[in-house]
Every structure is written in structure tokens, then in C-alpha cells.
C-alpha distance (Angstrom), angle and dihedral (degrees) to the residues before:
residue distance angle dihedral
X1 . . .
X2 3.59 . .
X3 3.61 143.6 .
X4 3.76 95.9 27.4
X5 3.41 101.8 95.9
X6 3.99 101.9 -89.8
X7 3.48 97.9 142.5
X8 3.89 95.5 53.8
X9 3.74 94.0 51.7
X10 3.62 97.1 48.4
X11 3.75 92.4 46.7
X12 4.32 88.9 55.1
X13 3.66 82.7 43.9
X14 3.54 99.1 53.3
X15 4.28 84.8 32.7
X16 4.03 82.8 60.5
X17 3.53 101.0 51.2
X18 3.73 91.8 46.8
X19 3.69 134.8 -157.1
X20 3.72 90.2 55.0
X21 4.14 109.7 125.3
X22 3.68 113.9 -164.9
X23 4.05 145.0 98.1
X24 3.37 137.4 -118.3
X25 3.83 130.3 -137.7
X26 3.64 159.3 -176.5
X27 3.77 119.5 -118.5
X28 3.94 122.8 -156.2
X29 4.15 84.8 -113.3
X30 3.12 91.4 63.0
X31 3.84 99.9 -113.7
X32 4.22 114.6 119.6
X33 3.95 114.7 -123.4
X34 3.73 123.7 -149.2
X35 3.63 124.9 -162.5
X36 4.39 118.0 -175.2
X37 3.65 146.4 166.9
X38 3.34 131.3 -150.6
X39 4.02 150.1 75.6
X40 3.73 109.0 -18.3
X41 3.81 94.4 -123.8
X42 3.76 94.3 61.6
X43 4.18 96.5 40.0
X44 4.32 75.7 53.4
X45 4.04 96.5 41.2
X46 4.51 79.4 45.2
X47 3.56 91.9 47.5
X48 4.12 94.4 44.2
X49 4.34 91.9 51.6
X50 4.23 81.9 49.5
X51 3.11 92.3 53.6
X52 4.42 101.5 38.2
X53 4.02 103.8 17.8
X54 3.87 110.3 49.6
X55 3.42 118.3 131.0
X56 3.56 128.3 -122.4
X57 3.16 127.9 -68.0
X58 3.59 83.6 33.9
X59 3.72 113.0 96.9
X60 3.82 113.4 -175.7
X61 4.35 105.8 -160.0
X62 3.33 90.6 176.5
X63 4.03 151.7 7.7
X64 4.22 108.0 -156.6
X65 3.74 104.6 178.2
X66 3.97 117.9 -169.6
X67 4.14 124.5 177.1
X68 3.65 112.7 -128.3
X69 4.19 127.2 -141.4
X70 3.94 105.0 -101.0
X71 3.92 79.4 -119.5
X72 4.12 89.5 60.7
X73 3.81 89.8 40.4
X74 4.21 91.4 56.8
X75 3.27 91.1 43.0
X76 4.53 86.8 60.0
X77 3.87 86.7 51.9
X78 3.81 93.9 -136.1
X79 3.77 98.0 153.4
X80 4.30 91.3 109.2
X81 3.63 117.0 63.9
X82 3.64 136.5 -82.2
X83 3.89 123.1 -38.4
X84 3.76 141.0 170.2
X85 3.70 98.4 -133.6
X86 3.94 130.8 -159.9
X87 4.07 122.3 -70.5
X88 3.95 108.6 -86.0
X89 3.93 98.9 -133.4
């Protein structure tokens, strides 16, 4: 869902749980993609607070996780923190 300030909150979420490097984005269908590095226990404990502890007016439908080739994942350049990146349209 867009426009209600997804992208923000994930970004202090993934900000809180720290040593998570990633962005978040819009996509032209209107669903919000985000790509991260780290432990597996925190990219779980991120994807669990997506899923249980948005706030309204965000409405999460759906959390579809996929693991990435370390050749994809260089090719994102997600090595330097956590960013909100721009719309993918």
C-alpha cells in the first residue's frame, strides 16, 4: 500500500533492529518492495513486526519473502545501511 507512510516505518523498523542493510520501495503496482542484508534472525524478527506491528493506515496483505544469489544481491548495492529509495515506475 502506498502513500501512507510504509516506507518510513519500515525503514525505523529496520533502523531499530540494526545491522540490517537494505531499501525500501514503491513499485508501479502499487505493492512496496524491500530488499536487506543481514543475520537471518533479524531479516525474520523485520519480517515478523511487518507483518504484526504496522500502523494504521498501513495494511500489510501479505509478506512474500524470496533469497537472492549473492550475485543478484551485489548487483542491489545494499552494503550501506537502510534507505527509502526512489519509486520503481
Amino acid at each position: 500500500m502506498q502513500g501512507v507512510g510504509c516506507r518510513a516505518q519500515v525503514m525505523e523498523l529496520a533502523l531499530g533492529i540494526g545491522h540490517i542493510h537494505g531499501f525500501v520501495r514503491n513499485l508501479s503496482d502499487g505493492r512496496v518492495e524491500i530488499c536487506v542484508k543481514g543475520d537471518d534472525w533479524r531479516i525474520d524478527d523485520l519480517a515478523k513486526i511487518i507483518r504484526t506491528q504496522m500502523h494504521p493506515p498501513v495494511v500489510v496483505e501479505r509478506v512474500m519473502m524470496e533469497s537472492l544469489e549473492k550475485e543478484a544481491i551485489e548487483k542491489l548495492d545494499i552494503n550501506n545501511g537502510f534507505v527509502i529509495r526512489r519509486n520503481l515506475h
